[in-house]
Every structure is written in structure tokens, then in C-alpha cells.
N, C-alpha and C positions, 0 to 999 in steps of 0.2 A: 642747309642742305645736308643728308645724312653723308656721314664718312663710310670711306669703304676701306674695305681688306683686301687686297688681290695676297691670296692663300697658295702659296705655290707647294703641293706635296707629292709625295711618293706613293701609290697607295699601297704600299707594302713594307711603309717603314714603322718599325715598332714604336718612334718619338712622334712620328704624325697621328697615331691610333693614339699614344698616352696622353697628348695635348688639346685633342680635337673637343671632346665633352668642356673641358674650360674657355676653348676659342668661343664656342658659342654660347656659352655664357657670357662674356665678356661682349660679343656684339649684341646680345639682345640688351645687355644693358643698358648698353651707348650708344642703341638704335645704328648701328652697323650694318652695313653690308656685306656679307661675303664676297667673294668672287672667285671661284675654287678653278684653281690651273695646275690639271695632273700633269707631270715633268717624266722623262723620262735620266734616271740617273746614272745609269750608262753609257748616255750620251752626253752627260754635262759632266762626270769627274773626268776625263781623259782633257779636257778644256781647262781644271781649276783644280786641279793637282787633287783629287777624292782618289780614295780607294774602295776598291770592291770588299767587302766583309770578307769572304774568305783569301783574299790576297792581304790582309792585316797581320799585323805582327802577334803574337799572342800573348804577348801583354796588354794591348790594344783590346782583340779578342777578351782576355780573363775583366778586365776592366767595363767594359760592354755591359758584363754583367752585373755589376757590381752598382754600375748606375741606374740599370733597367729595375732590380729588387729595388733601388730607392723611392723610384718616380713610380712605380705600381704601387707601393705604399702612401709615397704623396698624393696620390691623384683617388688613390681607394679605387685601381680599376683592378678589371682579372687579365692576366698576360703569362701567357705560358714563355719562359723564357728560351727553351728551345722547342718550338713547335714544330709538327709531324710536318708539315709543306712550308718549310722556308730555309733557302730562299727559293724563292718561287717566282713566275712567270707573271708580269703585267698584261697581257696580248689579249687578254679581255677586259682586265677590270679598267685600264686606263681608261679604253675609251668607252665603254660603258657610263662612266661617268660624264666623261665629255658628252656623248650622248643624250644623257640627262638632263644638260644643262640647254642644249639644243634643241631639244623637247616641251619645254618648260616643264620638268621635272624640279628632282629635291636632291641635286647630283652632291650636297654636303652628308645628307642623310645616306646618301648610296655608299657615297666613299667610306663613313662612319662603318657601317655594317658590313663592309669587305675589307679592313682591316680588324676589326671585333672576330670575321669569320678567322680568320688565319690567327691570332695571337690570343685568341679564348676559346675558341669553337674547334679548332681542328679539322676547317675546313679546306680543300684543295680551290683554291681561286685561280689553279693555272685551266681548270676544267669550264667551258664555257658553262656544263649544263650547272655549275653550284652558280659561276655570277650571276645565270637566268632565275633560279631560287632568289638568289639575295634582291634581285631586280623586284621579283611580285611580292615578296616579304615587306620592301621597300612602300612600296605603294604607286610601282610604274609596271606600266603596262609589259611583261618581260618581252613578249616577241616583237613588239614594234625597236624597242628601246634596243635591243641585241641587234635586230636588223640593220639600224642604223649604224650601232658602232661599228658596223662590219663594213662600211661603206666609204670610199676613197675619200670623200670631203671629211669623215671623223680623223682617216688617216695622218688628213692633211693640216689638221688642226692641233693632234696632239704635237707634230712636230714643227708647226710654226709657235704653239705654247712653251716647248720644250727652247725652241730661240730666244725667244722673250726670253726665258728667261737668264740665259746664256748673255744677250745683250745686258741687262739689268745686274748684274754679278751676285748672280742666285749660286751657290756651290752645292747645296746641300739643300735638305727637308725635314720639316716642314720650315717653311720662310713663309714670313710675312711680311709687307708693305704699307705703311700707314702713310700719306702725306709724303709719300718717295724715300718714306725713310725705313730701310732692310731690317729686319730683324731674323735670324739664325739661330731657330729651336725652340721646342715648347718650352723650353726652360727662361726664355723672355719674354713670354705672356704677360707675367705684371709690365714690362716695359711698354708692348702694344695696347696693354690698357690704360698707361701711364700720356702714351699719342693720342689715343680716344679721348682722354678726360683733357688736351690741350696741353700737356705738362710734359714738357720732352726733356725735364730735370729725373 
């Protein structure tokens, strides 16, 4: 039976854009399944002691940066460190994605490309009409796909996802789930492919 991932992310966090191209690596390998669960993070740090970015200490802040130049050179991706729209607004892209997934869509490839738009592109993702671009870019239908996010059952999904993952002791993003075992940050990708290959050493 193939294994799966439940992928719990932010779509606006800069460690879920630099991880996301090796996640799926890593499941095509292992013949993986994703299972992508956009969270809302505003609602899960007041639960598990998080802090909001601009409520950070500024050595916290200065250091931020310090890991982001690392992991855009480890990963060889492009990431504007302080980009023209962030922090910015989820109110479409979350559920867009959820959307997608409800659709039978490619809601990993959506997510992909609406973190890419904000930390390489300089695009505004609080603006419905860019997530509708990024939707037909994508390869989903943008007005059905939009319509739907907009719709009290998408509502009601991003924040029974957003419980999950409150119940399951998810703090932060991107988190993964192998075999009920948490992982916290792209930076333990080798460890969740270390679960894939059976090897929890």
C-alpha cells in the first residue's frame, strides 16, 4: 500500500515555498502520496506558544534572515528575502487550494505557485484577481475553482483542517506526518524520507 504524507502548510510561509520542490521529490520516489492541509497560523500559535513575525524579537527577526540566504542557496531556489506583499493575506489563496483538492485538482502545484508568486514573483496573493491568474497558470479551471473557495463548505473545511491540526500537535509549517510520526520544517525532509524508506533511525 502506498504511504502518504498529510503536508500541513502555510501558503505564505517562506520554509513551506523552500521545501516544497524536494517534498515532491521525495514522494515521487517513494511513490508517496501527498495530502496537502492549508492551516491557518493565526489561529494555531495563540494555542502552542508561536509568534507572529512582526511581534518577534529582533534578533529572532535578524536571524530569520540569516537562515532564509542559507536554505535559497541550499535548495538553489529564487526568494526575495523581503518581498513587496508580505506579510500578506491568506483569504484566497488558502482556500483556493482546499478548492482544488475538492475539485480534483493539483492543489500541491497551486500551493507551489502561490508561494513562488510572493517570494520570487512580487506578486500581491491578498488580491483575489492574481490567485485567479495563478489558478489558470496552474491548469484549473480559475472561475469554477475561485467560486468554490468562496463557498461556506470551503469555509468550513479550512477550519475543521486548521483543528486537525491543533488536535495532532502541529505548531508551526510546513509539518509533515509519516506513519503518525510529526516532523517540523523543511529542514527534516531527509528525516521524512528516512520514514518513506522504513528507517525511523
Amino acid at each position: 500500500m502506498p504511504k502518504t504524507i498529510d503536508y500541513f502548510i502555510s501558503v505564505v510561509s517562506p520554509y513551506t515555498y523552500l521545501g516544497s520542490r524536494e517534498l515532491e521529490r521525495i514522494a515521487r520516489d517513494h511513490g508517496a502520496e501527498i495530502r496537502v492541509k492549508p492551516i491557518s497560523l493565526p489561529k494555531i500559535f495563540p494555542h502552542t506558544g508561536g509568534t507572529p513575525l512582526p511581534q518577534r524579537p529582533q534578533a529572532r527577526k535578524d536571524y530569520r534572515f540569516v537562515e532564509l540566504k542559507r536554505w535559497r542557496a541550499e535548495r538553489d531556489m529564487p526568494l526575495n528575502l523581503e518581498p513587496a506583499h508580505f506579510p500578506v493575506s491568506d483569504k484566497f489563496a488558502a482556500p483556493a487550494v482546499l478548492a482544488a483538492a475538492e475539485l480534483g485538482g493539483d492543489p500541491l502545484r497551486l500551493a507551489h505557485a502561490i508561494l513562488r508568486a510572493i517570494w520570487a514573483e512580487e506578486r500581491n496573493i491578498a488580491e483575489e484577481s492574481t490567485v485567479h491568474a495563478i489558478a489558470a497558470e496552474t491548469g484549473h479551471d480559475a472561475d469554477t475553482l475561485m467560486a468554490n473557495a468562496k463557498t461556506p463548505e470551503i469555509a468550513e473545511i479550512y477550519e475543521q483542517t486548521t483543528q486537525e491540526a491543533l488536535e495532532r500537535g502541529v505548531f508551526g509549517a510546513p509539518w509533515y506526518v509519516v506513519d503518525g510520526e510529526p516532523f517540523w520544517g523543511q529542514d527534516r525532509l531527509n528525516f521524512v524520507e528516512r520514514a518513506l524508506a522504513g528507517n525511523k533511525a
